[in-house]
C-alpha positions as CSV (number, residue, x, y, z in Angstrom):
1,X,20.3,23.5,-1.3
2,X,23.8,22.0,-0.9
3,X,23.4,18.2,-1.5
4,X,26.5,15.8,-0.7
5,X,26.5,12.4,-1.9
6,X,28.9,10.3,0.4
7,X,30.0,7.0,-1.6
8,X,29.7,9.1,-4.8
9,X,32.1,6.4,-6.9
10,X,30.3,3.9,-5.4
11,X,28.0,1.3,-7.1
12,X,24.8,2.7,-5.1
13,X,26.3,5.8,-5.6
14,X,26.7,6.1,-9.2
15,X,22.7,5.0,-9.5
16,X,22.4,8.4,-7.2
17,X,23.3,10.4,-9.3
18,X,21.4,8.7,-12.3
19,X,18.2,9.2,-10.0
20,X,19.0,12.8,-8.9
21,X,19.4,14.0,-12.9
22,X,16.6,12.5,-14.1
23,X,14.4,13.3,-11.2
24,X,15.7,16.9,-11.6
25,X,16.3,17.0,-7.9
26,X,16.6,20.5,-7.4
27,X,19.8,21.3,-5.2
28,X,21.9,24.6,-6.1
29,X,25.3,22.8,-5.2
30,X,26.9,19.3,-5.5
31,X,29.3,17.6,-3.4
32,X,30.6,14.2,-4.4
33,X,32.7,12.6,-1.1
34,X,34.3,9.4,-1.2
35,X,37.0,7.5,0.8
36,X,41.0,9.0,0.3
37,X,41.9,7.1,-2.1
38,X,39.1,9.0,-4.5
39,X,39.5,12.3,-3.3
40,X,41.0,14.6,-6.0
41,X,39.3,12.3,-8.4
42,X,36.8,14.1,-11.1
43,X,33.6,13.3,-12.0
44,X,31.3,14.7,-14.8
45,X,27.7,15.0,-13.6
46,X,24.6,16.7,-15.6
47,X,27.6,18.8,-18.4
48,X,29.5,19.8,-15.0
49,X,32.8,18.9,-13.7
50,X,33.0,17.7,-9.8
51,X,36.0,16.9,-8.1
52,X,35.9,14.6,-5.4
53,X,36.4,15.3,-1.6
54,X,37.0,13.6,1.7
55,X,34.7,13.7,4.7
56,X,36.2,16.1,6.8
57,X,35.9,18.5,3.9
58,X,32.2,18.1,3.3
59,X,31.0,18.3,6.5
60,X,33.1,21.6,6.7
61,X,30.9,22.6,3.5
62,X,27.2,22.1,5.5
63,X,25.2,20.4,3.0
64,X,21.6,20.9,4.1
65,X,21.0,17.2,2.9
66,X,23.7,14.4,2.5
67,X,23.0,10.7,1.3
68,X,24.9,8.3,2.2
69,X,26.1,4.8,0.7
70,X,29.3,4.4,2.2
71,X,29.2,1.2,4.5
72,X,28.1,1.0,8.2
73,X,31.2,2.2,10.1
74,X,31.4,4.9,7.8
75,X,27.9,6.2,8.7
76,X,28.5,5.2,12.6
77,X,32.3,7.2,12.4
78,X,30.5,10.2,9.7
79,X,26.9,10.1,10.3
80,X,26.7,12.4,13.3
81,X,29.7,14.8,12.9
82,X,27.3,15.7,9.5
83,X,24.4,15.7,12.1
84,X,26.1,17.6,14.3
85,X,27.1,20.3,12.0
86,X,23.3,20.9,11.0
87,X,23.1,18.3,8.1
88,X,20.6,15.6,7.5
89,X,22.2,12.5,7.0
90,X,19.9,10.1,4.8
91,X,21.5,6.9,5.1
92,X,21.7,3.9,2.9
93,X,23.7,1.2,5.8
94,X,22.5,-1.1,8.2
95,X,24.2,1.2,11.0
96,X,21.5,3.3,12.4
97,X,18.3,1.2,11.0
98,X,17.4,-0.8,14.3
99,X,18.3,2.4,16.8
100,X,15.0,3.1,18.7
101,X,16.1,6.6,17.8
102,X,15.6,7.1,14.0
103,X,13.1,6.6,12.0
104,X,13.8,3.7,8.8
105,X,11.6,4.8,6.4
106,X,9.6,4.0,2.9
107,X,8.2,7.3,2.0
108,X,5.2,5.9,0.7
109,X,4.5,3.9,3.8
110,X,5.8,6.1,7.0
111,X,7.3,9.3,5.8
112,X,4.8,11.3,7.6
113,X,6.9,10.4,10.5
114,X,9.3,12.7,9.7
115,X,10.2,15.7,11.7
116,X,12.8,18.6,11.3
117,X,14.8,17.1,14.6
118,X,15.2,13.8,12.4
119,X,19.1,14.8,11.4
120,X,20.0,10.8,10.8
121,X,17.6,8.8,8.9
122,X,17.7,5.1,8.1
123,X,16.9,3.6,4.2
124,X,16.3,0.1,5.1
125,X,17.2,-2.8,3.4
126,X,16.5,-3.8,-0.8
127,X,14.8,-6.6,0.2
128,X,12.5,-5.4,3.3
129,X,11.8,-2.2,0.6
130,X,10.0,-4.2,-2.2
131,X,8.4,-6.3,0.4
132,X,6.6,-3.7,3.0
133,X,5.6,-2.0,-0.2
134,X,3.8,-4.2,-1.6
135,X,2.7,-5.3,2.0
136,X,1.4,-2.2,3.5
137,X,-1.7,-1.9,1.7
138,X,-2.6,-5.3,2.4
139,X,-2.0,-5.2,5.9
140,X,-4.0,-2.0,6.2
141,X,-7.0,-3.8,4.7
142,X,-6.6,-7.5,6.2
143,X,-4.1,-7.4,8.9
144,X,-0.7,-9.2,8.1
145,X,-0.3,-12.3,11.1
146,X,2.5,-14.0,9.1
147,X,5.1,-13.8,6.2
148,X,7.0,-16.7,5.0
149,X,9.8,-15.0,2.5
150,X,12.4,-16.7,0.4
151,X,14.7,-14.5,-1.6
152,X,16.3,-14.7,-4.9
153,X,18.8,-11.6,-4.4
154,X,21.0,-10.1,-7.3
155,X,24.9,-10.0,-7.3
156,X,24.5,-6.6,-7.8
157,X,23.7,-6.6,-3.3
158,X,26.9,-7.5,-2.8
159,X,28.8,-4.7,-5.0
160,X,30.8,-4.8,-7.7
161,X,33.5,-7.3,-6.7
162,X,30.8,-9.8,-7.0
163,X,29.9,-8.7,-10.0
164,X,33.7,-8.7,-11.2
165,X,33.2,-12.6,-9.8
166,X,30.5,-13.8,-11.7
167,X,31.9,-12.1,-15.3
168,X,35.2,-13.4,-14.9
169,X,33.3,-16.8,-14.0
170,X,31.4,-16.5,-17.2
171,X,34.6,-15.9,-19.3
172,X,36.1,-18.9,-17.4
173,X,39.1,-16.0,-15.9
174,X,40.3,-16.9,-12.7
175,X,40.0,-14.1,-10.1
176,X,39.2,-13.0,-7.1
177,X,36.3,-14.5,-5.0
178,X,33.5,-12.8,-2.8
179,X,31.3,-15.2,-2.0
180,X,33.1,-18.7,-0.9
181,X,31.8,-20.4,-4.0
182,X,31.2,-20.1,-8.0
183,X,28.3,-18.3,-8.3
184,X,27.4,-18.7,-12.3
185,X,25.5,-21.5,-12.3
186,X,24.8,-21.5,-8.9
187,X,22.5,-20.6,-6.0
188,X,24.6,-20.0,-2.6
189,X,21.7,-19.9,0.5
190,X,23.7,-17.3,2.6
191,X,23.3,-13.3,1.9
192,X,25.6,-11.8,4.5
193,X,27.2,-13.3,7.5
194,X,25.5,-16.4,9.7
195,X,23.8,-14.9,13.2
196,X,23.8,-17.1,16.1
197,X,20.3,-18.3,16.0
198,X,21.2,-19.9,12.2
199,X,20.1,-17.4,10.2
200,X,21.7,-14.6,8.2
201,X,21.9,-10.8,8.7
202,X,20.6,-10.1,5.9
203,X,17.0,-12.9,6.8
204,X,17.2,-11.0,10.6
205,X,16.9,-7.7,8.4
206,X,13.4,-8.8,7.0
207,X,12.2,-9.8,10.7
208,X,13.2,-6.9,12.5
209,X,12.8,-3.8,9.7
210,X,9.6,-5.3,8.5
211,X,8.1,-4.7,12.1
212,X,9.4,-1.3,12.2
213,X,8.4,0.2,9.2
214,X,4.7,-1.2,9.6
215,X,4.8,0.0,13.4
216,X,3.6,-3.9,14.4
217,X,5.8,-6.0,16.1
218,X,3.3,-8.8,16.5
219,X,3.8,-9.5,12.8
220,X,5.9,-12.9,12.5
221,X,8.5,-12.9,9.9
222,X,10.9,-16.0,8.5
223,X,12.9,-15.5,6.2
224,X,15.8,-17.4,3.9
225,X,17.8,-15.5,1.8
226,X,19.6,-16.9,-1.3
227,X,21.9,-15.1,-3.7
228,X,21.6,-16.3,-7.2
229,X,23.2,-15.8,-10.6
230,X,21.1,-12.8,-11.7
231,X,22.3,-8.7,-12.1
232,X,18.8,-7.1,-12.7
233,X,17.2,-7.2,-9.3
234,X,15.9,-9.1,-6.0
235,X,12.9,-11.7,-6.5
236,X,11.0,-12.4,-3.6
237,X,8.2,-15.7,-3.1
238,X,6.1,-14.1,-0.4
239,X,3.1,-15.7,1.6
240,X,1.5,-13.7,3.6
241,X,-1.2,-14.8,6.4
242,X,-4.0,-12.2,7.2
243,X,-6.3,-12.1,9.8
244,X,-9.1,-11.4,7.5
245,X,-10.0,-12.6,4.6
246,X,-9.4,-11.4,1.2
247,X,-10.3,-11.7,-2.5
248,X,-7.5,-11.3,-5.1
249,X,-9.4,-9.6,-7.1
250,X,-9.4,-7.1,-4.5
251,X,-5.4,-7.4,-3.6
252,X,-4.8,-6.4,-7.3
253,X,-6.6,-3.4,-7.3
254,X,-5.4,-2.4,-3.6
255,X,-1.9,-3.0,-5.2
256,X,-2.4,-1.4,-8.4
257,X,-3.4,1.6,-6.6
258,X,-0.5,2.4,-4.3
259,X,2.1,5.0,-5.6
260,X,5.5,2.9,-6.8
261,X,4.0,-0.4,-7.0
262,X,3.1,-2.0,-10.5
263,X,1.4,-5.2,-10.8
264,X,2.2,-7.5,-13.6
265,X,-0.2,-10.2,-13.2
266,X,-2.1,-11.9,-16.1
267,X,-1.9,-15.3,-16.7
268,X,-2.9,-15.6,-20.5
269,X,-0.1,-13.4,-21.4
270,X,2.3,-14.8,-19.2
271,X,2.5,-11.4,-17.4
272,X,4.8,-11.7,-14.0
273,X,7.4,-10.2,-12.9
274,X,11.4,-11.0,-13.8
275,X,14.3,-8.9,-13.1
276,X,15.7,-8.3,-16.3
277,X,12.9,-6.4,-17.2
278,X,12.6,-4.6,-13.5
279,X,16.7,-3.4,-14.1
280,X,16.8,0.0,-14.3
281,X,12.9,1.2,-13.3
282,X,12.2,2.6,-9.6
283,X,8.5,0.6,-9.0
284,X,8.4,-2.4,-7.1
285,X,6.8,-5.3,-9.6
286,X,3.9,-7.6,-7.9
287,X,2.4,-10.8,-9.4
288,X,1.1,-14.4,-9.5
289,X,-1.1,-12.7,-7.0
290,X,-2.9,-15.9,-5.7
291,X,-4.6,-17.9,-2.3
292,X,-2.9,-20.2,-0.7
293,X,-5.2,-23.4,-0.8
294,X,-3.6,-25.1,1.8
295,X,-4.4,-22.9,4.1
296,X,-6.9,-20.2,5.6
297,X,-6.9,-16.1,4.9
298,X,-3.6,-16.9,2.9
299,X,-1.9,-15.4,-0.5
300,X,1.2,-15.7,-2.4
301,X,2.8,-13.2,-4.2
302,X,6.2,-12.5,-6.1
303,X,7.9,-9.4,-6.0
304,X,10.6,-7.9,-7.9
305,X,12.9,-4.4,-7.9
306,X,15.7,-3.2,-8.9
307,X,17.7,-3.6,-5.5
308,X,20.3,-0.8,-6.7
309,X,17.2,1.3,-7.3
310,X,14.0,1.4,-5.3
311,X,16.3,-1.0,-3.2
312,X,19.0,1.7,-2.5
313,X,19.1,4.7,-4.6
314,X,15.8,6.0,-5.2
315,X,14.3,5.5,-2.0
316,X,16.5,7.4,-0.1
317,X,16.5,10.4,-3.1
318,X,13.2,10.0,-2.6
319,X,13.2,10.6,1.0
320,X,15.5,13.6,0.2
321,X,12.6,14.9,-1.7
322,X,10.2,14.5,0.8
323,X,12.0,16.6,3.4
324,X,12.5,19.5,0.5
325,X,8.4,19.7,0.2
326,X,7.7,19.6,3.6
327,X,10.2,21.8,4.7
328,X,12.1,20.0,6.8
329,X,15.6,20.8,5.9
């Protein structure tokens, strides 16, 4: 089992690796790929020493599996010359994810879609991840009509530059900018780049993957997506409208029960989730699990993840896994 990790000095990627050593993800062979400028570079990984190669090189080396987390024109330019040369391609951009063509999958949702001709897959986006999670369940039991969704998305999204930002903000050192304003002390309402209908890329993510991963396109979806001072992980303020009606008690266990979601929900305790405490962990975090009063078959919810993680990372290692068992590579 020859595994390649594509964007291996990345941020994503580095969380990668974490996830494949301590899930023990058992490949007989390495191969850490990154742009030119890293090639030649070494890397220590699990007591070994790996050094770094290009693209052209690791395609040449026919990984059975290779993730990817290298930006979208990388996976449009990379994706099927891997493909092509018999490798699965799991991949962590927004390139491939609305193509009728590949599946976008949540393994715990849809991964029995999978089939052995599936040589590009898509990992959808951080914040469509925690949400269809904790979703999916629901909309088994009740039917999701609508989802209202406001984010409050980590730094960490937008890679380490932004992080660089926001410490250098912090120890009041002028540097360079990523997003167009300070962002300690701040909340900037833009994640990504403005579509022409008003809203962002990363709010029409949330529409159109949402629909695709639960196979229902007559599930509305609005979105606004804010970045905000925070490294742990993405928050989410969901309200969902069902076409049935529910009781929370009910949504708690139906949530408590599916595989990578963990509620935190109890009032006296102040139980709920937070993304400091979320950094770091692979589950998707649901709580002040309540109906909305104002109007019929309604809830809110709040959901946190790690956005690096369960966001990025571990689902697609996850999907790696998933292909291993059921023989699919």
């Amino acid at each position: 089992m020859k595994l390649a990790v594509v964007g291996a000095t990345g941020m994503v990627g580095e969380i990668m690796l974490k996830v494949l050593e301590e899930r023990n993800f058992p490949y007989t062979e390495l191969i850490l790929v990154a742009s030119e400028k890293s090639v030649g570079k070494v890397i220590e990984f699990k007591g070994q020493k790996h050094t770094v190669v290009g693209l052209q090189t690791a395609v040449d080396m026919k990984p059975e599996i290779a993730v990817f987390s290298a930006g979208g024109q990388t996976s449009l330019d990379w994706a099927p010359k891997f493909a092509a040369a018999g490798t699965t391609v799991i991949d962590n951009s927004s390139a491939w994810r609305m193509d009728p063509t590949k599946k976008l999958i949540v393994p715990e949702i849809n991964a029995n879609e999978l089939t052995k001709e599936d040589k590009i897959i898509a990992n959808p986006n951080c914040s469509t991840i925690q949400m269809v999670l904790a979703l999916a369940p629901l909309h088994k039991k009740y039917n999701v009509k609508r989802v209202i969704v406001s984010t409050y998305q980590s730094i960490t999204g937008t890679g380490v530059k932004a992080v660089q930002q926001f410490e250098n903000e912090v120890a009041g050192i002028k540097g360079d900018m990523v997003y167009k304003y300070e962002i300690n002390r701040n909340c900037i309402p833009q994640c990504d780049v403005f579509e022409p209908n008003g809203y962002t890329k990363e709010e029409m993510k949330l529409v159109k993957e949402t629909k695709k991963i639960l196979s229902d396109d007559s599930i509305k979806v609005t979105a606004t997506a804010v970045r905000v001072p925070v490294v742990g992980g993405h928050s989410e303020a969901v309200n969902v409208e069902f076409s049935n009606d529910f009781d929370v008690n009910e949504v708690r266990t139906l949530l408590s029960q599916t595989d990578g979601v963990t509620v935190q929900d109890n009032l006296d305790t102040f139980t709920y989730p937070m993304p400091k405490y979320a950094e770091g962990k692979n589950d998707v975090f649901v709580g002040r699990i309540r109906r909305d009063e104002s109007q019929d078959n309604t809830l809110n919810m709040w959901i946190v993840a790690d956005n690096l993680r369960k966001g990025a990372a571990t689902n697609t290692i996850q999907i790696a896994e998933y292909l291993i068992a059921h023989n699919l590579v």
